[in-house]
N, C-alpha and C positions, 0 to 999 in steps of 0.2 A: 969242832965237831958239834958240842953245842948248840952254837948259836946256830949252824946248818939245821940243826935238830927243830929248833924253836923256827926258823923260818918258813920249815916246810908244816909245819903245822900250823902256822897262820894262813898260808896258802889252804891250805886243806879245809881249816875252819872258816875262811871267805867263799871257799866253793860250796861249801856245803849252806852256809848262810843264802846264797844267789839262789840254790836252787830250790831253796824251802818261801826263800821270797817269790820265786813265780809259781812254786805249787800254790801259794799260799792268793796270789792272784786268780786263780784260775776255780778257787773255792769260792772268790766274791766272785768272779762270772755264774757260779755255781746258784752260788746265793742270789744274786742278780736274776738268772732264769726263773727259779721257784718264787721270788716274789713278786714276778711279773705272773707267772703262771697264776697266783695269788689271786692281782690284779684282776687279770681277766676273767676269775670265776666272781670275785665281789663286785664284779659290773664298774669299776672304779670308773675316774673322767680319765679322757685318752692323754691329758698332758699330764698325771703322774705317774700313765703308764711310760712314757718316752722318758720323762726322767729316768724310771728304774733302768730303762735301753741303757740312754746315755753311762747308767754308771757300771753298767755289766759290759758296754764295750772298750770301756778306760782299762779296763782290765784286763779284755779279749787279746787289746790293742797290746800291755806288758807282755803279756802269754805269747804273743805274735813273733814279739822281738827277742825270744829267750831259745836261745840253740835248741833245748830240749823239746820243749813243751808247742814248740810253732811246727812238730811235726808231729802231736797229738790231732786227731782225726777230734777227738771231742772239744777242744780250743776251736775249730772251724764249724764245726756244728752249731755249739753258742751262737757263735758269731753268725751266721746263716740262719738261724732262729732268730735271734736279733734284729737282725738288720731285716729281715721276711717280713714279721710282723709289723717292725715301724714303718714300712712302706705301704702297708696298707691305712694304720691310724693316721701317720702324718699327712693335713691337712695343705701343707705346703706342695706345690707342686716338685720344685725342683727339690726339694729336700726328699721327696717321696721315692722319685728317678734317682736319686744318689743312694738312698737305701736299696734301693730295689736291684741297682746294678753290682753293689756290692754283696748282698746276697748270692745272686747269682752265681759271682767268679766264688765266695763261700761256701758254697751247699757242694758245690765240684769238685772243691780242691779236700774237705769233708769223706764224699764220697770213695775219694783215690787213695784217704787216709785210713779208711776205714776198711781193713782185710779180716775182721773177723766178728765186723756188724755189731761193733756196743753200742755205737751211736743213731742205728735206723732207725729208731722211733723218734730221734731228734730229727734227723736228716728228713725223713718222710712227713712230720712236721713243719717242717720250714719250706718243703717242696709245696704241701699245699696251700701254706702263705704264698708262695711264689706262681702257682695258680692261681689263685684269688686276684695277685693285681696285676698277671696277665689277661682276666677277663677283664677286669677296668680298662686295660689300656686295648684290649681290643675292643670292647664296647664306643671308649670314645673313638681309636680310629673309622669305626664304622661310620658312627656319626660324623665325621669329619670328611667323610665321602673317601677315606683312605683305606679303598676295600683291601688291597697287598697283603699292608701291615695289618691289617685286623683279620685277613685271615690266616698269618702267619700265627699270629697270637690265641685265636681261639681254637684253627684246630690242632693244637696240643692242649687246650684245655677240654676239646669234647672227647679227645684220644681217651684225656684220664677220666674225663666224666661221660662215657658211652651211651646212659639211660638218662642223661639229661636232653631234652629233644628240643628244647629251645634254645642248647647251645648248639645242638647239630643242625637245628634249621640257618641261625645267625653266618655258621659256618658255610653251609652249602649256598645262601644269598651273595657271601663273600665270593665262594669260589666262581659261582657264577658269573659276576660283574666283573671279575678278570679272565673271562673267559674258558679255564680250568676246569671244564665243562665234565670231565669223568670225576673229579675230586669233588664236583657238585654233585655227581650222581649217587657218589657216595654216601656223601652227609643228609641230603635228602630220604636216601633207602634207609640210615642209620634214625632218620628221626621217625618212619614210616615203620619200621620195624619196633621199635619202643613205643608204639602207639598212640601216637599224636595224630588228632583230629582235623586240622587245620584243613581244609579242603584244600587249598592252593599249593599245599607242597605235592597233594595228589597229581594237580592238574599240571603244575611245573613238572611233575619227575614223568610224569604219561607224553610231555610234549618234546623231552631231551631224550626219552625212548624213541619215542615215531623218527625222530630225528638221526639215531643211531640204525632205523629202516628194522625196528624190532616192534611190530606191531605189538604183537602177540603180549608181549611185557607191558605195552604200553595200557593194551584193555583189560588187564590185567590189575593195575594198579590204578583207574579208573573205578574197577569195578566194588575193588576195596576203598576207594573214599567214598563212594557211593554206599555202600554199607554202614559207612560211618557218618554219613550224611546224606539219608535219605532225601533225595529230589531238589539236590542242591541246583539251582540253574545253571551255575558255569560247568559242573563234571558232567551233568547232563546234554548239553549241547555238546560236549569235548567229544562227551562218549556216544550219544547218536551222529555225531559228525565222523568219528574215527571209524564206528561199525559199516557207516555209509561208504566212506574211502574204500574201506577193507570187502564191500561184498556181503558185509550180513546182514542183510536186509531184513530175513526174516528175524531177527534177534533183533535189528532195530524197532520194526512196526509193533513188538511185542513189548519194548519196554515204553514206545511213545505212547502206545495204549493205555500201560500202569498209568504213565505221566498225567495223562488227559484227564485223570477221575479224581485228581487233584487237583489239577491246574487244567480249571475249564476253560479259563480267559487267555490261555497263553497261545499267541498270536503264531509264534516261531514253533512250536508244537504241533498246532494245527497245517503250519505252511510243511512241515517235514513229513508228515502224514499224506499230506494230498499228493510230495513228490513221492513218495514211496509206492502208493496207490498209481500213481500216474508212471512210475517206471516198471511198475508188472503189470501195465496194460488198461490197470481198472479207471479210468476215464471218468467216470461216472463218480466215484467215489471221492476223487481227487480233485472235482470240481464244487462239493459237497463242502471238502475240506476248508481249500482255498477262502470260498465264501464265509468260513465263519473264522478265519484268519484276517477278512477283511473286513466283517464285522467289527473286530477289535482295531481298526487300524487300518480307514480306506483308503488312506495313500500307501500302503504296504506294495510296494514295486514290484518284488520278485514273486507276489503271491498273483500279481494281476499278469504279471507276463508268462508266467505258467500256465496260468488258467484259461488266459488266452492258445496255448499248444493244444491244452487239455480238450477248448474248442475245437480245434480245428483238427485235432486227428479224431476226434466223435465224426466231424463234419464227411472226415474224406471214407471212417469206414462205413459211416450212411451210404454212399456210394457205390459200395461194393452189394450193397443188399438188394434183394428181390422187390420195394416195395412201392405202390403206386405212390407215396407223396413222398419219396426220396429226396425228390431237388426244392420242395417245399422247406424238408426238414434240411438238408443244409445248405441253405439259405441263411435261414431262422440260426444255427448253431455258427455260422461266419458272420452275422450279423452280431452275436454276442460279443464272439474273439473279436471282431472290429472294435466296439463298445472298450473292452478291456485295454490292449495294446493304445487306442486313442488315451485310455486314463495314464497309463503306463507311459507313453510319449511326453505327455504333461508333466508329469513330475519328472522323470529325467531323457531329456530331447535329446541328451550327448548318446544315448546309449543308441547303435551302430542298429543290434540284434532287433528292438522293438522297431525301430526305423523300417528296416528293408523287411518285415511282415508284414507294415501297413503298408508298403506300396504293393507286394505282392497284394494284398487282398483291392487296394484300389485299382489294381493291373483289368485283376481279373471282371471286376465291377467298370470297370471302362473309364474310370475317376482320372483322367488325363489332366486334371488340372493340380490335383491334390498329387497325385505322382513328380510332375516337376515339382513341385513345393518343397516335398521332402527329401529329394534329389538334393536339390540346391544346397538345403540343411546340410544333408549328408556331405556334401562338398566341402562344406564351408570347416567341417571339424573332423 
């Protein structure tokens, strides 16, 4: 009876000894954490920060293997802290990915341990590490043209960081180049909405509007990078090219107007003006234009082939008019439009449109030689 006595008490006394020895681990992971936390506020070098890792994980690692304590929610938090941060300081690649994966399966199995939240300031700690070299490793898949993975990567990291807009643009880039084209719209609107200036995610997000056949959004958000970037040339052409698709013409001629008192020399300003003019009739004003479009720029094709129409409907409603030198005056106005469409042919001879205007006007001039000519041309392409 005795010795039963004495035996069960050595039992008792080695159990009790085991479990004071993994409490007793789990205080140097304790200790381990606060002098890393230490570490990082004394600015230390990062190799004696990973020391301090290394020896709070030798301990995680006891704590792991011990019945009791490997189903503390705080033994996996350590450990997920741990392993979070050295994946960011360690400079080694594959050592960083081996941190970084064990983290991961850490901060989870943490989480699941955790039913009455002593550990969220750890866990939420070590989550942000776990952000931080998920932008690393999205950053370089970007660069590595591995748009998938990097936008697998970043956006969960612009999910947790919403007001950072140059992770939501990096994002919306990604989702783009895979196609992903509404998860692009997203991240684009989410950096447009936290007010990044960038002109281009304007004009990117106005062109996957028009695309979804949503005007309305698309001048829309045109109108706001333009706000933000007064007289930018590319939202400016998006946005007079988009009002011209859409019909608003009076809204375009109003703002090429602003544009002009700016940008006196812009060539492509001057050319959308004289169409504008020339598509409600004014003739006269459109030929005005044209001309100082091709002041800037006299092989300007599409300014000469306009203004060559510009001529020729002045020419035909002279025509229609009551006055004695009618057929003088167009004469003198299809002798210009001749002039222009010939410069027009010169620089590009494939185009079909400028072609068969100069034979109609050599038709009508009786120019039977110069009409096969361009016949021929036209045959040939």
């Amino acid at each position: 009876m005795q010795n039963r006595f004495k035996l069960s008490f050595i039992i008792l006394a080695f159990v009790s000894f085991n479990a004071m020895a993994q409490k007793s681990q789990i205080l140097v992971a304790r200790n381990a954490l606060g002098k890393l936390q230490a570490s990082i506020a004394n600015k230390e070098d990062e190799k004696k920060q990973l020391n301090i890792i290394t020896e709070g994980l030798k301990s995680v690692e006891s704590a792991e293997n011990d019945r009791k304590t490997k189903n503390w929610s705080e033994t996996w938090s350590i450990k997920a802290y741990l392993t979070s941060f050295a994946s960011i300081i360690d400079t080694d690649p594959n050592n960083a990915d081996k941190y970084y994966t064990t983290a991961l399966e850490a901060v989870k199995k943490a989480k699941t341990l955790d039913k009455y939240e002593d550990n969220s300031g750890l866990i939420k700690a070590s989550n942000h590490n776990i952000l931080i070299k998920k932008q690393d490793k999205g950053t370089s898949a970007y660069f590595n043209n591995d748009f998938k993975e990097a936008y697998e990567d970043l956006r969960e990291v612009s999910d947790s960081f919403p007001a950072d807009t140059s992770l939501a643009l990096n994002t919306a880039i990604c989702a783009l180049n895979i196609q992903s084209y509404d998860e692009s719209v997203k991240y684009f609107k989410r950096a447009q909405e936290n007010g990044i200036r960038n002109p281009s995610v304007y004009q990117k997000l106005a062109q996957m509007y028009v695309a979804k056949f949503d005007n309305e959004t698309a001048i829309k958000t045109l109108e706001d990078g333009l706000a933000l970037n007064p007289y930018n040339h590319a939202l400016t052409n998006d946005y007079i090219n988009l009002l011209l698709d859409t019909e608003n013409y009076s809204k375009a001629t109003g703002l090429i107007e602003n544009n002009l008192k700016v940008e006196k020399g812009s060539k492509l300003l001057y050319f959308l003006y004289g169409y504008l003019q020339q598509a409600g009739g004014n003739n006269s004003t459109a030929i005005l234009a044209y001309d100082k479009a091709l002041a800037t720029d006299q092989n300007y094709f599409d300014a000469l082939y306009q203004m060559s129409l510009a001529y020729i409907n002045t020419a035909n409603e002279t025509l229609k008019k009551n006055e004695v030198d009618k057929a003088s005056k167009y004469n003198s106005l299809i002798n210009r439009a001749q002039l222009a469409l010939q410069r027009a042919n010169e620089i590009n001879p494939n185009d079909k449109k400028t072609a068969q205007l100069l034979i109609d006007i050599y038709t009508r001039k009786n120019a039977q030689d110069k009409v096969q000519e361009l016949q021929r041309k036209l045959q040939e392409f």
